[in-house]
C-alpha positions as CSV (number, residue, x, y, z in Angstrom):
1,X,-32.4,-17.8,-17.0
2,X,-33.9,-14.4,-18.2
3,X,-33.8,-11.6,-15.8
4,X,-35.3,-7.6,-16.0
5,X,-32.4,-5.9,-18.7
6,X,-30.6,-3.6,-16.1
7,X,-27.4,-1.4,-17.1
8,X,-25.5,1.0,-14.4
9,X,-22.8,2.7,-16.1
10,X,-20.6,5.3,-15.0
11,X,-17.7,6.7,-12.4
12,X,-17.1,4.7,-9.9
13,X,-14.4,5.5,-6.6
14,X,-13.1,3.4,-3.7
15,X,-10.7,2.8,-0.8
16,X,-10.2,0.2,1.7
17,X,-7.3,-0.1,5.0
18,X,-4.9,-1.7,2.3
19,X,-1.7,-0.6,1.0
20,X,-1.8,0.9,-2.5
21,X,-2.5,-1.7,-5.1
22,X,-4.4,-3.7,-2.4
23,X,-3.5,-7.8,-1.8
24,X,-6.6,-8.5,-2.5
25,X,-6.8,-7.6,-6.1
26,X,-3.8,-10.3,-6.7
27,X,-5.7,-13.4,-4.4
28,X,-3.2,-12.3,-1.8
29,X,-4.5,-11.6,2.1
30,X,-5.0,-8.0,2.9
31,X,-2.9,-5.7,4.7
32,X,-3.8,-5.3,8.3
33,X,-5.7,-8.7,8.6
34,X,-8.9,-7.2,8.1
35,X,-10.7,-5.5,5.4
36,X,-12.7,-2.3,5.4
37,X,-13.7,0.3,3.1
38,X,-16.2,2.5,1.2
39,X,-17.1,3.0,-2.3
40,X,-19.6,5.3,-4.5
41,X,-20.6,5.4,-8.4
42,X,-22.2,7.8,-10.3
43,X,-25.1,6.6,-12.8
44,X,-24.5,8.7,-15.9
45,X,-26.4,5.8,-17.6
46,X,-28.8,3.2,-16.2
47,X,-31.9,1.8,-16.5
48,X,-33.9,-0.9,-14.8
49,X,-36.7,-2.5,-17.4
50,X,-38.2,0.9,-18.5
51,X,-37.3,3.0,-15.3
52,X,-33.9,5.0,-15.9
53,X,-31.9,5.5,-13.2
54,X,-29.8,8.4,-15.5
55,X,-27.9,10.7,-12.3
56,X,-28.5,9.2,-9.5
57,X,-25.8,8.0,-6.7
58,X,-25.2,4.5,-5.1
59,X,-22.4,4.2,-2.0
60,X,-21.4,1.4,0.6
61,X,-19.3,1.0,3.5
62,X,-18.2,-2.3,4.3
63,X,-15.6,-4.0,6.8
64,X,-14.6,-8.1,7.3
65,X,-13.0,-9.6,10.5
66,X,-10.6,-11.1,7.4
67,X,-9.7,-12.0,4.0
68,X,-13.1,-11.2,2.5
69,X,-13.7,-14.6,0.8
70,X,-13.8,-15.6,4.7
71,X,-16.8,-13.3,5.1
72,X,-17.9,-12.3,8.2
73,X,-18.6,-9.4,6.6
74,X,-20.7,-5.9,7.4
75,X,-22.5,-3.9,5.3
76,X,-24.3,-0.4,4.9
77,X,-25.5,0.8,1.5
78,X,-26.8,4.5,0.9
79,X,-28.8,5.0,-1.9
80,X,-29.5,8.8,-3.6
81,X,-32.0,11.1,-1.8
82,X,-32.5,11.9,-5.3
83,X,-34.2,8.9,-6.1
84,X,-37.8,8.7,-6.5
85,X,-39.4,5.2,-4.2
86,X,-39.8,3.0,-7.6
87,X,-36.4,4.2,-8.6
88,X,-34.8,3.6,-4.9
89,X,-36.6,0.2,-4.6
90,X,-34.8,-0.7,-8.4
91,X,-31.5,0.1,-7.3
92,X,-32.0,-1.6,-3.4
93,X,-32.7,-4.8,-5.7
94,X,-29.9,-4.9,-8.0
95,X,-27.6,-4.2,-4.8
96,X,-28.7,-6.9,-2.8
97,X,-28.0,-9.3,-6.2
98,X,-31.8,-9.4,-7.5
99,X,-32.0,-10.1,-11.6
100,X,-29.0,-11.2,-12.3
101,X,-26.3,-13.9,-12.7
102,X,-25.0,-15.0,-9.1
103,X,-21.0,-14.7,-10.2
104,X,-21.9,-10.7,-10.3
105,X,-20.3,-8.2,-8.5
106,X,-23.1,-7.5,-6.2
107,X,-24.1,-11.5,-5.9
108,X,-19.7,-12.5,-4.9
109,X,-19.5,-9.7,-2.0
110,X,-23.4,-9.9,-0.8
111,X,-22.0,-13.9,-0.7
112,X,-19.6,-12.8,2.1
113,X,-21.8,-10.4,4.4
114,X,-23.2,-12.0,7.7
115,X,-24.6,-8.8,8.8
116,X,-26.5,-5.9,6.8
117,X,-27.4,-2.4,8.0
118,X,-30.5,-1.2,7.5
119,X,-29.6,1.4,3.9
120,X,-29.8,4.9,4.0
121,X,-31.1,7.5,1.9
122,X,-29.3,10.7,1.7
123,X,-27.5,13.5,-0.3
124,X,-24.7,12.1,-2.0
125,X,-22.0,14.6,-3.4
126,X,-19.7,13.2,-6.3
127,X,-17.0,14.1,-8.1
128,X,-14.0,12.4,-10.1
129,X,-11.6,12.6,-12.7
130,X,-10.2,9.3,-13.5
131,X,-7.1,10.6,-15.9
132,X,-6.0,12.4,-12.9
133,X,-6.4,10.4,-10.5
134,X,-8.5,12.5,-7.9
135,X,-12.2,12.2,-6.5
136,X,-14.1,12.4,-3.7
137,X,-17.7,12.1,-2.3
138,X,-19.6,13.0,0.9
139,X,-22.9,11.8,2.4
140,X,-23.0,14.5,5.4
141,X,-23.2,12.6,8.8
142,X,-22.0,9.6,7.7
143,X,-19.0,9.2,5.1
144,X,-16.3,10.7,3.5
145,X,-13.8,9.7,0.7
146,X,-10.8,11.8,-1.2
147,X,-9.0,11.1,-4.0
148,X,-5.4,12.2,-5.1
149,X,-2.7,10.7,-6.7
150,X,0.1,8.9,-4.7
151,X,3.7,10.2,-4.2
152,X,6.7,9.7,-4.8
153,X,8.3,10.1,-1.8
154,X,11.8,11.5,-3.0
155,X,10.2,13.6,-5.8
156,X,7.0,14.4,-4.7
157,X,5.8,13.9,-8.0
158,X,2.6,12.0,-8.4
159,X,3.3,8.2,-9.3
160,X,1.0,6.5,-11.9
161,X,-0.4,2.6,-11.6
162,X,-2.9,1.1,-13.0
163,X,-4.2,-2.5,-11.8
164,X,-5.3,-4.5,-14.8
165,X,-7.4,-7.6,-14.4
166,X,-8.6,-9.3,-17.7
167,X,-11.0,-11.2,-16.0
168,X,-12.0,-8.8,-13.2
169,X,-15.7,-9.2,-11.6
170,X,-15.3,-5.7,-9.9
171,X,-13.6,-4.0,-12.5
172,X,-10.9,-4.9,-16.1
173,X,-8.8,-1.4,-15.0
174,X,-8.9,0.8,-12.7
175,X,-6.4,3.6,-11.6
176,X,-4.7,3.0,-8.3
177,X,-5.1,6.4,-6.3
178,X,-4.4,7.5,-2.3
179,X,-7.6,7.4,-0.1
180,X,-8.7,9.1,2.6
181,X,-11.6,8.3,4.4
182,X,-14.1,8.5,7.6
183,X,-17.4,6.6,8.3
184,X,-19.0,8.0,11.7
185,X,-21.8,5.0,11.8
186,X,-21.7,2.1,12.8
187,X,-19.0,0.8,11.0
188,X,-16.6,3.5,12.2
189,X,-13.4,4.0,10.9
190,X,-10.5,6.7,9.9
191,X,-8.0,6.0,7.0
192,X,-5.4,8.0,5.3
193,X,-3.3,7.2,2.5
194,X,-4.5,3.4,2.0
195,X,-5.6,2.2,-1.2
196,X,-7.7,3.7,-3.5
197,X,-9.1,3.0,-7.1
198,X,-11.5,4.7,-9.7
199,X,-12.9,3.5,-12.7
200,X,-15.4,3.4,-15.7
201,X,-18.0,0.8,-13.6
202,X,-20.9,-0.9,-16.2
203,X,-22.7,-3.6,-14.6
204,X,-25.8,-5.8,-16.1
205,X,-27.9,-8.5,-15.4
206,X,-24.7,-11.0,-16.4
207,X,-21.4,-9.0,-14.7
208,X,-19.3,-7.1,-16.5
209,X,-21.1,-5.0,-19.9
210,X,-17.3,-4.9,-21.8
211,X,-17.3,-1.9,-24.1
């Protein structure tokens, strides 16, 4: 099947109520029972047909009663202020799994959602640096994420790990950080220290675009 050529590529930082290195990413069953988290990339290259989508900001906050392949699941996506309506109404498609392959990142997770909020559109500020290990992003009035590196706790020193998954839908490596984070909506929530990853994200009509 031939779908619209769509790329996003760029930074891209999460967290959920896991423990660092998260179950889930090893078909295990996650922490507390439930799942819930946030996430938010930066488009420093994308395109949808002949519209570019260069700069703009994508989050999501997201919680399951479960293990997420249960579903269940509730969702909330925020999409850049930034965005002009043509370029808003690209990226609200390639969310919600339009023009593309249904084993994609978007298609598996939008699978497992019963319930979806209506999406926002706000100010997103952004910021990581993968090597070290530290990010964060804010959408005022709604959420909140920071990045730093975990600790050792005799040394103090950060502690490096990487999570490497040769066949990853979400990701093929990411760093494994500490995450903490609010969301005063409707999914409300307040974590510290659980789980958190960044990574080089590039999506396409098809999954994964492997460098």
């Amino acid at each position: 099947m031939s779908y619209i050529d769509w790329a996003l590529k760029g930074p891209k930082i999460a967290a959920c109520s896991c423990d660092y290195g998260c179950p889930c990413e090893f078909n295990g069953k996650p922490t507390e029972g439930l799942c819930e988290g946030l996430e938010c990339m930066l488009i420093e290259d994308g395109w949808f047909g002949n519209l570019r989508l260069d700069g703009l900001k994508v989050a999501a906050v997201y919680r399951w009663p479960g293990p997420v392949h249960e579903g269940g699941g509730i969702v909330q996506g925020f999409i850049d202020s930034n965005a002009t309506p043509k370029q808003a109404e690209a990226l609200a498609t390639i969310l919600n799994g339009g023009e593309q392959e249904p084993t994609t990142v978007f298609n598996i997770y939008g699978a497992t959602i019963s319930k979806e909020l209506a999406p926002v559109s706000a100010p997103i500020a952004f910021d990581s640096n993968i090597e070290a290990r530290t990010g964060w992003f804010r959408i005022e009035g709604h959420l909140t994420l920071v990045l730093e590196p975990i600790r050792n706790p005799v040394t103090g020193l950060a502690h490096r790990a990487r999570i490497v998954l040769p066949e990853g839908f979400e990701f093929r490596e990411a760093e494994v950080a500490s995450g903490t984070f609010t969301s005063d909506g409707e999914i409300l929530m307040h974590r510290q220290s659980r789980y958190g990853a960044l990574w080089n994200a590039a999506y396409g009509p098809h999954g994964i675009i492997d460098a």
